[in-house]
N, CA, C and O atoms as a MOPAC input file, in Angstrom:
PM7 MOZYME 1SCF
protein

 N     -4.98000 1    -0.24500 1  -100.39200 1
 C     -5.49200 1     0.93800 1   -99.71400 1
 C     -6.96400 1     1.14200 1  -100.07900 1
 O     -7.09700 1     1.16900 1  -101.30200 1
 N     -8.24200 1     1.31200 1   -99.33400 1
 C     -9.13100 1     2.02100 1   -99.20200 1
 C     -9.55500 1     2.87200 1  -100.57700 1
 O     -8.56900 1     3.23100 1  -101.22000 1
 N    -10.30300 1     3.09600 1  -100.90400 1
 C    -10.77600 1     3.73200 1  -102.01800 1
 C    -11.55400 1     5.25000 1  -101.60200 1
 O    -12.62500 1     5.39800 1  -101.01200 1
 N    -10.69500 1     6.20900 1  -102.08500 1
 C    -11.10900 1     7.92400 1  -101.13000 1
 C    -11.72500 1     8.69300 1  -102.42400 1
 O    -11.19900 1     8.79600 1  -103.53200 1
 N    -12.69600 1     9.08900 1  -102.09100 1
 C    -13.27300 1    10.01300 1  -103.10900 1
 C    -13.43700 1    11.25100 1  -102.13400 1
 O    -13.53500 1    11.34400 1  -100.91000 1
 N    -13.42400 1    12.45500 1  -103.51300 1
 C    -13.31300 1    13.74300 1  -102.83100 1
 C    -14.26900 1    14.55400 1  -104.19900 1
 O    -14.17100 1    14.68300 1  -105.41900 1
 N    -15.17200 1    14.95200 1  -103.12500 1
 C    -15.86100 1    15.77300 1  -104.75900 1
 C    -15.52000 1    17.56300 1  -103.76300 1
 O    -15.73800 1    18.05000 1  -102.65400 1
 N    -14.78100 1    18.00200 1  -105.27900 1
 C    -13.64100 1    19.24200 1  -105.27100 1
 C    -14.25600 1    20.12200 1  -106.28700 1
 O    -14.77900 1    19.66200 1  -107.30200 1
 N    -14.18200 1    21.68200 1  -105.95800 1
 C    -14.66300 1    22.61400 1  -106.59600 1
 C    -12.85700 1    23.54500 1  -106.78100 1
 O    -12.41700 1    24.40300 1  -106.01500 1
 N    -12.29800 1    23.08100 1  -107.80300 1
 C    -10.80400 1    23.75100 1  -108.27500 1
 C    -11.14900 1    25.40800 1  -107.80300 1
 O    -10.15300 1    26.05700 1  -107.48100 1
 N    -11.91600 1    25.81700 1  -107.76900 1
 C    -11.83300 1    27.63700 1  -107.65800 1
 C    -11.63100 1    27.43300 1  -106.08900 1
 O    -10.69600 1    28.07300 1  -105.60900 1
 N    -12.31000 1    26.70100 1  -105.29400 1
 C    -12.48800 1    26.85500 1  -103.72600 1
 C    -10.76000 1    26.28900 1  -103.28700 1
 O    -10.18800 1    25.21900 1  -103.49800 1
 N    -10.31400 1    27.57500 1  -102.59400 1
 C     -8.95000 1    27.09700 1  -101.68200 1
 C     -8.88700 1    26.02600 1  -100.78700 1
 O     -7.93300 1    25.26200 1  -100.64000 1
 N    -10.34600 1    26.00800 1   -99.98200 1
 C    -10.45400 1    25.08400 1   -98.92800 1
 C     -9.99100 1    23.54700 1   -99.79800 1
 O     -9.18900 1    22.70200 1   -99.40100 1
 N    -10.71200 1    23.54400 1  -100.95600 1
 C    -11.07200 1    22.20500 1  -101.58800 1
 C     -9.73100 1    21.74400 1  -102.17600 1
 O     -9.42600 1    20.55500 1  -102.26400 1
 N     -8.78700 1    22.97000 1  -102.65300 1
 C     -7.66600 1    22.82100 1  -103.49100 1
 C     -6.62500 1    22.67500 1  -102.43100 1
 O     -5.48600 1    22.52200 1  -102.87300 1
 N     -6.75600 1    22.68800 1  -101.13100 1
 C     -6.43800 1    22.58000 1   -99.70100 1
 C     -6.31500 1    20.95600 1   -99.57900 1
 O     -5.24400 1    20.37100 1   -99.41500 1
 N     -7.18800 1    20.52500 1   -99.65300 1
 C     -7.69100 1    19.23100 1   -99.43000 1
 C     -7.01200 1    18.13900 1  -100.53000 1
 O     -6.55100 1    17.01900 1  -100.30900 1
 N     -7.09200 1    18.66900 1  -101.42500 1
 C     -7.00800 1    17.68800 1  -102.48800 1
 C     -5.11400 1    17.88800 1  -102.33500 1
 O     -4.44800 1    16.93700 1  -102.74300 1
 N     -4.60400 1    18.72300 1  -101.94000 1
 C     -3.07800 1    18.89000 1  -101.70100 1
 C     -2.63000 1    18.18900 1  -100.44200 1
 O     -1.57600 1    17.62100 1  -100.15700 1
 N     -3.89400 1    18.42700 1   -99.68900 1
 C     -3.28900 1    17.16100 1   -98.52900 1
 C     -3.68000 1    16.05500 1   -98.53700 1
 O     -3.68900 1    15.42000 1   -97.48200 1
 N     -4.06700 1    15.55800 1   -99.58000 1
 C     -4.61000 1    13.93600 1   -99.64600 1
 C     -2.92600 1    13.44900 1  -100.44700 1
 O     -2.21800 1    12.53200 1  -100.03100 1
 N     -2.61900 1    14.30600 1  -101.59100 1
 C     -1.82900 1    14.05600 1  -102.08800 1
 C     -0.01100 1    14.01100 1  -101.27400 1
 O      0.96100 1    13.32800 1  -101.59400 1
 N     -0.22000 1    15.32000 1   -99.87500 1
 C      1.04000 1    15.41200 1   -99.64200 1
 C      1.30500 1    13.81900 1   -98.81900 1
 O      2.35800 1    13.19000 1   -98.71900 1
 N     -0.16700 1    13.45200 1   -98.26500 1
 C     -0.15300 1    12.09600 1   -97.60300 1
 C     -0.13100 1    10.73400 1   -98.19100 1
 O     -0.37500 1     9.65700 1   -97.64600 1
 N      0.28600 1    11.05500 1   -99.68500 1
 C      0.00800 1     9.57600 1  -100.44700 1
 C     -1.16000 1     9.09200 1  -100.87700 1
 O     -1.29200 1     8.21900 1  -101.73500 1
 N     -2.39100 1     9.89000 1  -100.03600 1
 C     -3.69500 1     9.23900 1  -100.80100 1
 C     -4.15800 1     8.89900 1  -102.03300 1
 O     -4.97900 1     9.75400 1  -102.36300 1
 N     -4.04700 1     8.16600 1  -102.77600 1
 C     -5.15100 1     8.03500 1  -104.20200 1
 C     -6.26900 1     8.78500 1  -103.90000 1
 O     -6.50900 1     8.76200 1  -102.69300 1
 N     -6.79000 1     9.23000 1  -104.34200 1
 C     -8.32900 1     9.94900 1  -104.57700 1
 C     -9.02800 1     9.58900 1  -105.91100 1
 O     -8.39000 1     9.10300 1  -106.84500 1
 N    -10.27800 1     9.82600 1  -105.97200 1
 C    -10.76900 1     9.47000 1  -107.11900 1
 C    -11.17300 1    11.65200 1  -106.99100 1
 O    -11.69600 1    12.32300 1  -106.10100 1
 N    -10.72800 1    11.93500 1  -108.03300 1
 C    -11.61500 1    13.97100 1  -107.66400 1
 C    -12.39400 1    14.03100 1  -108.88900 1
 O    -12.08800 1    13.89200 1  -110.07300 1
 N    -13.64200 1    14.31100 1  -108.19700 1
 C    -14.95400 1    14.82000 1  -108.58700 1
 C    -15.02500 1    16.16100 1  -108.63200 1
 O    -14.89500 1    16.86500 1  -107.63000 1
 N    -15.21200 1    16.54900 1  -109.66500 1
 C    -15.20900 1    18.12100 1  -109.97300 1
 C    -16.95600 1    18.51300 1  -110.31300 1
 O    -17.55600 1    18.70800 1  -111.37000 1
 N    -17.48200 1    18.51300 1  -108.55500 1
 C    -18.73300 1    18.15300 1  -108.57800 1
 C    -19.48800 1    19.54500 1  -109.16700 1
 O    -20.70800 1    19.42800 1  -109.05100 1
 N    -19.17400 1    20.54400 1  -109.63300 1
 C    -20.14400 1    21.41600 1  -110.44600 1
 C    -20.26900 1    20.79000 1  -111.93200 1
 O    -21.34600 1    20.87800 1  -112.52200 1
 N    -19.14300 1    20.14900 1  -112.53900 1
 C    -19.01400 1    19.77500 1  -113.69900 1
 C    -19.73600 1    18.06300 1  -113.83700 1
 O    -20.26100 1    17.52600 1  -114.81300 1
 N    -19.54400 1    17.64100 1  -112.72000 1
 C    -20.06500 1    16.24900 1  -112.25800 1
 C    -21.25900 1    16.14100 1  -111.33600 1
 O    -21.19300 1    15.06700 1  -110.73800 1
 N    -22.37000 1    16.87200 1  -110.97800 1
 C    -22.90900 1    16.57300 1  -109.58700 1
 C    -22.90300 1    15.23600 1  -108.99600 1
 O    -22.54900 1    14.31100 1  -109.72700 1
 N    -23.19100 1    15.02300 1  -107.95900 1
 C    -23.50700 1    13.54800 1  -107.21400 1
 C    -25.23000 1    13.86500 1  -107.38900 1
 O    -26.04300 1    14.76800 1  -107.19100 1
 N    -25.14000 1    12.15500 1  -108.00800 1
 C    -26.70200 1    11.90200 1  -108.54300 1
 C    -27.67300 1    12.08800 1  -106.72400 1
 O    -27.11200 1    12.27900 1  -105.64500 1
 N    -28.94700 1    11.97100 1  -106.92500 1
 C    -29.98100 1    11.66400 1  -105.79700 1
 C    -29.54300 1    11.04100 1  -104.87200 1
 O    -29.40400 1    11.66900 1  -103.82300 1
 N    -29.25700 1     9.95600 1  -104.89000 1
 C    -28.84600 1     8.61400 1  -104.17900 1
 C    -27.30300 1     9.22800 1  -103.66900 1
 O    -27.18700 1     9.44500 1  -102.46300 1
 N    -26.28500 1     9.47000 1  -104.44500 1
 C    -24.93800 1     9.39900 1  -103.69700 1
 C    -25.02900 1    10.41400 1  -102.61900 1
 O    -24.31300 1    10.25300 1  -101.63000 1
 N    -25.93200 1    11.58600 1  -102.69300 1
 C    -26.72800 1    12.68200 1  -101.74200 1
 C    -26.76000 1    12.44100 1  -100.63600 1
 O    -26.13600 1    12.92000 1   -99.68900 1
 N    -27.72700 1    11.43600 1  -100.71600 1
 C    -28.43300 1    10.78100 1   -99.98400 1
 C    -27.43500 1     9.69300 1   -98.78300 1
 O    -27.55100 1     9.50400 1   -97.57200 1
 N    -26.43400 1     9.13500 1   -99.86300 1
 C    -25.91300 1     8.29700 1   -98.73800 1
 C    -24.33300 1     9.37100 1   -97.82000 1
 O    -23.92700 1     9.40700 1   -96.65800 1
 N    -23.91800 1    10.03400 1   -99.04600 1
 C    -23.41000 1    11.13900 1   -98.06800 1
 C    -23.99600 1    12.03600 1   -96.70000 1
 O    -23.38400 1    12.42800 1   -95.70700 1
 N    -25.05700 1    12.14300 1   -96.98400 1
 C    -26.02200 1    12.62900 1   -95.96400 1
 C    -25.83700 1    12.24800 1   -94.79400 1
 O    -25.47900 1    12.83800 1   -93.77500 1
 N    -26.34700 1    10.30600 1   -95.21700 1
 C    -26.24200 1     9.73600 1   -93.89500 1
 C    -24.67300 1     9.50100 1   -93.32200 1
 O    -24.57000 1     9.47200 1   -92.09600 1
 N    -23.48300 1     9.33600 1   -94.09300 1
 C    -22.29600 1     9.24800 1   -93.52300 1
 C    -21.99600 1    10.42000 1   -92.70400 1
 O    -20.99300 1    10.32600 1   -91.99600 1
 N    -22.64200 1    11.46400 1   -92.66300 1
 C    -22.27100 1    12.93900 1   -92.27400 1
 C    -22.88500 1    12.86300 1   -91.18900 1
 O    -22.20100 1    13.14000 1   -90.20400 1
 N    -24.49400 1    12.43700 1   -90.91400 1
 C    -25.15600 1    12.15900 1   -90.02800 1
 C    -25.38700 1    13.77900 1   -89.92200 1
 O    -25.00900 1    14.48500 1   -88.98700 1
 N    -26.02500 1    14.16600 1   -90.98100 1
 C    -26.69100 1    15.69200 1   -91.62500 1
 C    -27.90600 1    15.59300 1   -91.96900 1
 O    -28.44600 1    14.51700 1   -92.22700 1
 N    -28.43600 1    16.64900 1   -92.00600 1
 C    -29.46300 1    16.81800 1   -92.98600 1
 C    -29.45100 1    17.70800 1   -94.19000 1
 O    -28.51700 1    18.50600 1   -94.12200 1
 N    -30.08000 1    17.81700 1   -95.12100 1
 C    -29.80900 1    18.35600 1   -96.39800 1
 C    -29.51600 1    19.98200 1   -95.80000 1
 O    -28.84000 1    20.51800 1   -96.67800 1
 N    -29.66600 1    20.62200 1   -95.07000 1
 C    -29.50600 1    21.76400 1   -94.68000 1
 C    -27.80600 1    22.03000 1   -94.32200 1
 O    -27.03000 1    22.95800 1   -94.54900 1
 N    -27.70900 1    20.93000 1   -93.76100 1
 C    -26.75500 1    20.93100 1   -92.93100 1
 C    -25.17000 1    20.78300 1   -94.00800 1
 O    -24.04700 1    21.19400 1   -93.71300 1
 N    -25.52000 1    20.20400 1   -95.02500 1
 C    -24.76700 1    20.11600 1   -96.41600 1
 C    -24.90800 1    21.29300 1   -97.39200 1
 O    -24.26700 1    21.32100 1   -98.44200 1
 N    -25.97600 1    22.51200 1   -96.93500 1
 C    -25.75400 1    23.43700 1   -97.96900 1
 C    -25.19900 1    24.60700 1   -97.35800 1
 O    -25.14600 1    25.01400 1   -96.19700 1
 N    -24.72200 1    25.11400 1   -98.67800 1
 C    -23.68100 1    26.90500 1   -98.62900 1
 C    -24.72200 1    27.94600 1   -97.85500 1
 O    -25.23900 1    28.79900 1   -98.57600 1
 N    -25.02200 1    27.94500 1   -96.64000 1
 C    -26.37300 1    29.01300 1   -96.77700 1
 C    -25.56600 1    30.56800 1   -96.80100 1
 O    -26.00500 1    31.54600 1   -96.19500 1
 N    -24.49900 1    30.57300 1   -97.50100 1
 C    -24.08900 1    31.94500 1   -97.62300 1
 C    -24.02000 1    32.16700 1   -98.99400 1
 O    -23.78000 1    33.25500 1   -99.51700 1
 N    -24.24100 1    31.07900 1   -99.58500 1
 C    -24.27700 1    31.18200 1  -100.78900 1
 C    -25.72500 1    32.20800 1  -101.34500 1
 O    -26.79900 1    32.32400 1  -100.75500 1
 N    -25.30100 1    32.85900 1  -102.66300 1
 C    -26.08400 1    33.79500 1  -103.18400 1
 C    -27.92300 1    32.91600 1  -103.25400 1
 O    -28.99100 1    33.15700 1  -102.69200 1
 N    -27.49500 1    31.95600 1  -104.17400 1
 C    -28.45200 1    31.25700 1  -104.87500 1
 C    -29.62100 1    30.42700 1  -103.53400 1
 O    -30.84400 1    30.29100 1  -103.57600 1
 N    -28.58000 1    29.98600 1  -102.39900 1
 C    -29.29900 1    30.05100 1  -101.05900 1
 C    -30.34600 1    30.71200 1  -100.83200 1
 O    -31.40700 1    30.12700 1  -100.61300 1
 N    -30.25400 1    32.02000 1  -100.83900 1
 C    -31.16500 1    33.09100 1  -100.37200 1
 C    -32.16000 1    33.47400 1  -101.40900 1
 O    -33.21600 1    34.06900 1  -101.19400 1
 N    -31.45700 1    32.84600 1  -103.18400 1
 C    -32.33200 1    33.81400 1  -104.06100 1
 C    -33.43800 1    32.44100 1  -104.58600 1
 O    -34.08200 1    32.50100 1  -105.63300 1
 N    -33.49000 1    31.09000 1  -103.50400 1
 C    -34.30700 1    30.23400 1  -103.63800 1
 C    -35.26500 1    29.99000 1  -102.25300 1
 O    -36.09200 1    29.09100 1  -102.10300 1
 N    -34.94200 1    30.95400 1  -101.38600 1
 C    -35.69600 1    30.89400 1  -100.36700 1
 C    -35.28500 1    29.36200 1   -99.29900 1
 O    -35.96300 1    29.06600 1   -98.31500 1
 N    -34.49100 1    28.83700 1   -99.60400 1
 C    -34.29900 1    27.67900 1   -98.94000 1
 C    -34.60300 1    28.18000 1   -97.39300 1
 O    -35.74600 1    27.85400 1   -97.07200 1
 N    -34.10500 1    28.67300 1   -96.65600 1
 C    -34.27200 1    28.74800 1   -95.29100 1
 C    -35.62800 1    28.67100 1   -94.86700 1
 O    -35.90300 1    28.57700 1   -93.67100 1
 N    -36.67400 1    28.70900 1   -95.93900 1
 C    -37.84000 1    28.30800 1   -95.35300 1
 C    -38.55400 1    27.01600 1   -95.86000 1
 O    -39.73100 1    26.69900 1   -95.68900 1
 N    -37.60400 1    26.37000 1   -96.50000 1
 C    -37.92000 1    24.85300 1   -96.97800 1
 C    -37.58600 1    24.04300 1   -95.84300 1
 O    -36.65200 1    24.33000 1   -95.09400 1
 N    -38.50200 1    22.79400 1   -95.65800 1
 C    -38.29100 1    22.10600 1   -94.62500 1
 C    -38.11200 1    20.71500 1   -95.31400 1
 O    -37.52000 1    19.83400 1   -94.69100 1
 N    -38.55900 1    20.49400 1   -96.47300 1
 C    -38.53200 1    19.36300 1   -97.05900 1
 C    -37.76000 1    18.59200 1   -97.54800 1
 O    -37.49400 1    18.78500 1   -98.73400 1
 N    -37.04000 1    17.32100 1   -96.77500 1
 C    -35.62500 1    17.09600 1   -97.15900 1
 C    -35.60500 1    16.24800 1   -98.68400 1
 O    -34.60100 1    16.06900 1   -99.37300 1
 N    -36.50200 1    15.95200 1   -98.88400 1
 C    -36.75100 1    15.15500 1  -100.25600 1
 C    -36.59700 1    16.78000 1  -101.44300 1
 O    -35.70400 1    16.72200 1  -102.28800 1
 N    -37.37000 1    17.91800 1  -101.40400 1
 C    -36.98300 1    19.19300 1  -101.70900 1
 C    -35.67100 1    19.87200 1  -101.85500 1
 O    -35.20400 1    20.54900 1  -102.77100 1
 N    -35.26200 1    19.55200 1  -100.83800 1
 C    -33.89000 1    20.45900 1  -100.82500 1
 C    -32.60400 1    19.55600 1  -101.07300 1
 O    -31.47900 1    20.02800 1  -101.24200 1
 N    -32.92300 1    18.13100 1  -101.07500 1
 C    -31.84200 1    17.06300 1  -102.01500 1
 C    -32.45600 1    17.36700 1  -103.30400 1
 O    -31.48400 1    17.61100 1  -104.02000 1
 N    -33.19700 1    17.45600 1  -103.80100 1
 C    -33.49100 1    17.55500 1  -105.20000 1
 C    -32.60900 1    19.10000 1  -105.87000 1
 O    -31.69300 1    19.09800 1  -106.69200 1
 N    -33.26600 1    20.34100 1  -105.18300 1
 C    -32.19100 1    21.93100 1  -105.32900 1
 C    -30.58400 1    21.21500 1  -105.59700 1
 O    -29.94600 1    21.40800 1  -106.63200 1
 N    -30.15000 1    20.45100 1  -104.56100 1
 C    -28.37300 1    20.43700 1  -104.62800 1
 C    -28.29700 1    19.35800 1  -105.82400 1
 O    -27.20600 1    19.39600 1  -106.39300 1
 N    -29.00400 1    18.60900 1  -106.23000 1
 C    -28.55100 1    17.84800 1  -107.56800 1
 C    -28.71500 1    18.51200 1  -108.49900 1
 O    -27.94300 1    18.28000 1  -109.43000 1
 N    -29.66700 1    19.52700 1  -108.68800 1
 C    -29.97400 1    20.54000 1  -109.25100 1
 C    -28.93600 1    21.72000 1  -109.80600 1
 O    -28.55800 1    22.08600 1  -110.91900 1
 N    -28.66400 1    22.13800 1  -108.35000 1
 C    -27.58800 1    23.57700 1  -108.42900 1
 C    -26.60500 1    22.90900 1  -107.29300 1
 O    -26.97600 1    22.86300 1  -106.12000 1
 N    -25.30900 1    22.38600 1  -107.71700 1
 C    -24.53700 1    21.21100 1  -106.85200 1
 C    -23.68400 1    22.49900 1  -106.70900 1
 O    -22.72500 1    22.26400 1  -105.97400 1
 N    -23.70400 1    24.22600 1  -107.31300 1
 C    -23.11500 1    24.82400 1  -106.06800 1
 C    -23.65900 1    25.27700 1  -104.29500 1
 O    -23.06100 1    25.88900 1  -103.40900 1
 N    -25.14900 1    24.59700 1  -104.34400 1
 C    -24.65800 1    24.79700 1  -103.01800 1
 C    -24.76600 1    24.07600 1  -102.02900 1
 O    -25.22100 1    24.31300 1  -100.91000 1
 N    -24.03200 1    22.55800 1  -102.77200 1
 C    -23.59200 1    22.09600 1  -101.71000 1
 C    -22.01300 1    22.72600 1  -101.14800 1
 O    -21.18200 1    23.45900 1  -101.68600 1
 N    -22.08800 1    21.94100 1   -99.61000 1
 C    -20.52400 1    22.37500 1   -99.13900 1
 C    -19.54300 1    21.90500 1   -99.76300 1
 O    -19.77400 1    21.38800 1  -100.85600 1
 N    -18.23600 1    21.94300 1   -99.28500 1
 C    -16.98300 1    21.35200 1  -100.33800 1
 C    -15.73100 1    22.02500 1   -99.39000 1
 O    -15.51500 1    23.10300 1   -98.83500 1
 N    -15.21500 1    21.03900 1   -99.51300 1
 C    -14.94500 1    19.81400 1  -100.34600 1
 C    -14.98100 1    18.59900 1   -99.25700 1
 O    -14.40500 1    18.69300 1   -98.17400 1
 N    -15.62200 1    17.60000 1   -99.60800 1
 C    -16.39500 1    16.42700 1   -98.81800 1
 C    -15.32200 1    14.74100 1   -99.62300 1
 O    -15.09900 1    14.20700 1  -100.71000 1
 N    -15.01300 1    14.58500 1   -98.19700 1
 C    -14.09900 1    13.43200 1   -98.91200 1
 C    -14.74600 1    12.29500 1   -98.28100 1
 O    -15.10100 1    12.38000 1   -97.10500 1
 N    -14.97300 1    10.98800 1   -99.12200 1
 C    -15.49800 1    10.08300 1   -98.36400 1
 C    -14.51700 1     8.76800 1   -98.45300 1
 O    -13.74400 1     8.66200 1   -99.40500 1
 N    -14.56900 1     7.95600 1   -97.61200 1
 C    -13.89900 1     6.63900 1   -96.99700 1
 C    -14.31600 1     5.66900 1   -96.11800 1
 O    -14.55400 1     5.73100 1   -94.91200 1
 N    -14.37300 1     4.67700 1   -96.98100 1
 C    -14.71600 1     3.31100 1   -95.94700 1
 C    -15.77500 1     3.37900 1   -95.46500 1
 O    -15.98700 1     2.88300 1   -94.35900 1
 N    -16.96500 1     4.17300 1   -96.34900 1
 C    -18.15200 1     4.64700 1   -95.64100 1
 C    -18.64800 1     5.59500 1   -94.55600 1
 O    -19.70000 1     5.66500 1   -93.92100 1
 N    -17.42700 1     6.35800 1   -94.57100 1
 C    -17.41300 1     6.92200 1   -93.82300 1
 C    -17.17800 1     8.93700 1   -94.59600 1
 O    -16.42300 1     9.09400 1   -95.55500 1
 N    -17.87600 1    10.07400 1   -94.02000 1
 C    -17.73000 1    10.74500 1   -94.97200 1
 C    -16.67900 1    11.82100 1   -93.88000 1
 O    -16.38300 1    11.57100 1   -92.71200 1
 N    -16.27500 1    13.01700 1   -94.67600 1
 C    -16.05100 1    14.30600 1   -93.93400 1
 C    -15.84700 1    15.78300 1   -94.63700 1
 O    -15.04500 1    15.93700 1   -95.55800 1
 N    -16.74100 1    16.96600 1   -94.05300 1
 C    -16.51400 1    17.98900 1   -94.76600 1
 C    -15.47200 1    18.74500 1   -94.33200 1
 O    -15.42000 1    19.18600 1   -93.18400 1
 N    -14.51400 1    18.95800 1   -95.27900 1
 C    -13.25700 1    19.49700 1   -95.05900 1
 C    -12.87500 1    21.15500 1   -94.54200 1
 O    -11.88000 1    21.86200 1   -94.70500 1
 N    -14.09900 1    21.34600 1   -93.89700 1
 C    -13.68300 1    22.27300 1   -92.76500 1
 C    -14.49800 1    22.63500 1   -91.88400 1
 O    -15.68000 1    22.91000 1   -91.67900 1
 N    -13.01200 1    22.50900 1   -91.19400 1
 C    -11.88200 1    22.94300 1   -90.85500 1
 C    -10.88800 1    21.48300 1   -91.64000 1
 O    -11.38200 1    20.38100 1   -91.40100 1
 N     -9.71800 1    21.48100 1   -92.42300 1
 C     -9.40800 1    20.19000 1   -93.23000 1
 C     -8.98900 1    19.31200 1   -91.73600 1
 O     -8.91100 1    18.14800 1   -92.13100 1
 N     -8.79900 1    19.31300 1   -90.79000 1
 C     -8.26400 1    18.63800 1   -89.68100 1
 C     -9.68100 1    17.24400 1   -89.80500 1
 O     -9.72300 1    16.23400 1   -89.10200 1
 N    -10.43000 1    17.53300 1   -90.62100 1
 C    -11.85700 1    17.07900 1   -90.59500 1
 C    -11.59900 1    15.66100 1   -91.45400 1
 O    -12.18100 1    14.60500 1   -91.20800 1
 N    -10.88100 1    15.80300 1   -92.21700 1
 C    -10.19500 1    15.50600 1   -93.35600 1
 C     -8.52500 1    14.28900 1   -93.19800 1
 O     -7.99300 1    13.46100 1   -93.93800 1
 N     -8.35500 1    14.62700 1   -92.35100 1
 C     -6.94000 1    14.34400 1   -91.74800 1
 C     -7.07300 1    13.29000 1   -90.83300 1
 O     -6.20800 1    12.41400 1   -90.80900 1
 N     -8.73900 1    13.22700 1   -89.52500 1
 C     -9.14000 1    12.58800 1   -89.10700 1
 C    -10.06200 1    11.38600 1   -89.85200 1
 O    -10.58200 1    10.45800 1   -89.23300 1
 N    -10.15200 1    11.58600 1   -91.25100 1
 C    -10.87000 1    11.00700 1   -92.05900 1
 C    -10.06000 1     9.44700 1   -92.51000 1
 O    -10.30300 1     8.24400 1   -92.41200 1
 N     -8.77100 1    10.49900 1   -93.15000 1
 C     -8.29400 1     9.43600 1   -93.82100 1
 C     -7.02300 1     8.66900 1   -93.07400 1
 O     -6.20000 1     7.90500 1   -93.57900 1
 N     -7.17900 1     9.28500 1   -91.23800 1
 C     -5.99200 1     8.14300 1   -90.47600 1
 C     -6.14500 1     6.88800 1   -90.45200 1
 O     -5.29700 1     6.17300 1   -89.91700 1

């Protein structure tokens, strides 16, 4: 089988969602408990492109720390990958990747289509 990584924030339901349906489906996972672990520059980076995102497009903008860094007026994607390795709460979550291929788990159907 495929090798599935899932970087999971245990407090977030969505994520503890996810990681219950990888498991009710048999998946192995490798779980990244990415506040305690961030994903370095580079794994960012290539998640990015599996998402076919931009660093914006991967962050919490409801998140507190969002607003109390001014991001919405950063344009700089080399900038605002640097913030989420930085403060890896605000990236989104929970993001499972496969076969090179990535998906953010919501809506988890996102997730489900990931790992058919």
């Amino acid at each position: 089988m495929s090798k599935v990584k899932i970087y999971h924030n245990p407090r977030c339901s969505k994520s503890r969602n996810a990681v219950a349906l990888l498991e009710e489906q048999g998946v192995e996972a490798e779980v990244v408990k990415y506040l305690d672990t961030p994903p370095s520059r580079q794994e960012l980076i290539e998640i990015l492109d599996m998402l076919g995102l931009s660093a914006k497009g991967l962050m919490r903008s409801k998140e507190t720390l969002y607003k109390e860094l001014g991001i919405n007026e950063i344009n700089d994607e080399d900038m605002l990958i640097s913030l989420m390795v930085a403060n890896p709460k605000l990236i989104e979550r929970p993001i499972v990747v496969k076969d090179g291929k990535a998906a953010i788990g919501r809506p988890i159907e996102n997730i489900v289509a990931l790992i058919k």
